[in-house]
C-alpha positions in Angstrom: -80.8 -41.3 105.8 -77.1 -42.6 106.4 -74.4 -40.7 104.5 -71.6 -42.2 103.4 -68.5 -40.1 102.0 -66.0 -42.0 99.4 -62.2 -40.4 99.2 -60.5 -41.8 96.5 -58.3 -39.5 94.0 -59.5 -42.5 91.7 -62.5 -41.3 89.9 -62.9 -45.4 88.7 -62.1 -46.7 92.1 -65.2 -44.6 93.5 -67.6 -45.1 91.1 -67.0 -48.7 91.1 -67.3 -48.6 94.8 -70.3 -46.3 94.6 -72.3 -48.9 91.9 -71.7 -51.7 94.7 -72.9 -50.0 97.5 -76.3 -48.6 95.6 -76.7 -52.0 94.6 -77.2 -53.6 98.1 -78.3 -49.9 100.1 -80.1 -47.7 97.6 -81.4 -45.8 100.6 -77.6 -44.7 101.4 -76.9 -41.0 100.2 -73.2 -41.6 98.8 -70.7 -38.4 98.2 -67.6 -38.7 96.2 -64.4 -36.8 96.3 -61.5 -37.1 94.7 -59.7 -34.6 96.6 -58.5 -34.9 100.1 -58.1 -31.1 100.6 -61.6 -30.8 99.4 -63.2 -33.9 101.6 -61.7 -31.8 104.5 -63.4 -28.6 103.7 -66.7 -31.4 102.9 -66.4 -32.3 106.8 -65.0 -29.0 108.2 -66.5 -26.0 106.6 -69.0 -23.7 107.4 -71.5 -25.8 106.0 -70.0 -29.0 108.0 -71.2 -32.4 107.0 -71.6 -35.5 109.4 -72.0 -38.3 107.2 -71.7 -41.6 109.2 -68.8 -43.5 107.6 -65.7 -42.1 105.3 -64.2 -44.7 102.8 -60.9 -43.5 103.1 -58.0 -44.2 100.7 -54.4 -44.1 101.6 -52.1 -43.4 98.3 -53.8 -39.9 97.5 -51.5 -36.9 96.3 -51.4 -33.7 98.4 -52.3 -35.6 101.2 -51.7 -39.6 102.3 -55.2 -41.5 103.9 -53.0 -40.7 107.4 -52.3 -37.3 106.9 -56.2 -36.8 106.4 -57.0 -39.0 109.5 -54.7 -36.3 111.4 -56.2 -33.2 110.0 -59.5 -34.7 111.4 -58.3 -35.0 114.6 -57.0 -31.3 114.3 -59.6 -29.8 113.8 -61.5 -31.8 116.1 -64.0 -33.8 113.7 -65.0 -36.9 114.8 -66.0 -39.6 112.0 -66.6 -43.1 111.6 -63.3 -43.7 108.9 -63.0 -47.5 107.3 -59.4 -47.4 105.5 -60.3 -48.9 101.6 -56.9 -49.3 100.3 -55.0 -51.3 97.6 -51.8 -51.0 99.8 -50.9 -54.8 101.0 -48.3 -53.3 103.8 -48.8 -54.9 107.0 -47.6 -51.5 108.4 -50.5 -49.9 107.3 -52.8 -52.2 109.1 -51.0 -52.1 112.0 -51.1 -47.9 111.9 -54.9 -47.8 111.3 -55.0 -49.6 114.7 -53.6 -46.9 116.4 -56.8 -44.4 115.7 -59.6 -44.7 117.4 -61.6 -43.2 114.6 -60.7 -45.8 111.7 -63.2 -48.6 112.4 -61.4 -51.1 110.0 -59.4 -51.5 107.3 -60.2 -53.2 103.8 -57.7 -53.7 100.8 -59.6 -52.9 97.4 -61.7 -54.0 95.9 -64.2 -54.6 98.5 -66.8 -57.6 98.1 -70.2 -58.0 99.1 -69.7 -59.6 102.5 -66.7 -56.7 103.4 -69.7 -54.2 102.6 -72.4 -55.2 104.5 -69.3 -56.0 107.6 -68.2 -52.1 107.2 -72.0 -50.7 106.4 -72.8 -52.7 110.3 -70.3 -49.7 111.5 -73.0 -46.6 110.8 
């Protein structure tokens, strides 16, 4: 079963996004988390998860979409991350290209086609 892990301080923003992904992959086991800190202990921790894509946001508190990218890379964790923001900044695009683990980067909300473009990633 593919896993799919959606980190968004936003509780809306991931339930919408969850609601369009069951809709076109009900076979897709989809986690939530609407804190950063915890999404790293999700991927990290003793009871590490590998789910094949993160749906990472970038305008979180305690820690920005980048500074979560980086803590991945500390500590070694290698994921498939797809950048779902509603920031419009070129800059940010053009930073997402410079980590080999972000697979793409979508500004929110996400439509059908973007889906089943990002879900061809896992």
């Amino acid at each position: 079963m593919k896993e799919i892990v959606l980190v968004d301080d936003d509780s809306i923003n991931n339930y919408v996004n969850k609601e369009l992904i069951r809709k076109r992959h009900p076979d897709i086991k989809l986690v939530s988390l609407e804190s950063p800190l915890f999404a790293i202990n999700y991927l990290a921790g003793d009871t590490a998860q590998e789910p094949d894509l993160v749906l990472l946001d970038l305008n979180m508190p305690l820690l920005n979409g980048w500074e979560f990218v980086e803590k991945l890379q500390e500590k070694n964790i290698h994921q498939n991350v797809i950048i779902l923001t509603s920031s419009i900044n070129p800059m940010d695009r053009r930073i997402s290209e410079a980590y080999d683990m972000v697979k793409g980067f979508l500004v929110k909300p996400i439509n059908v086609d973007e889906l089943d473009e990002l879900l061809s990633v896992i």
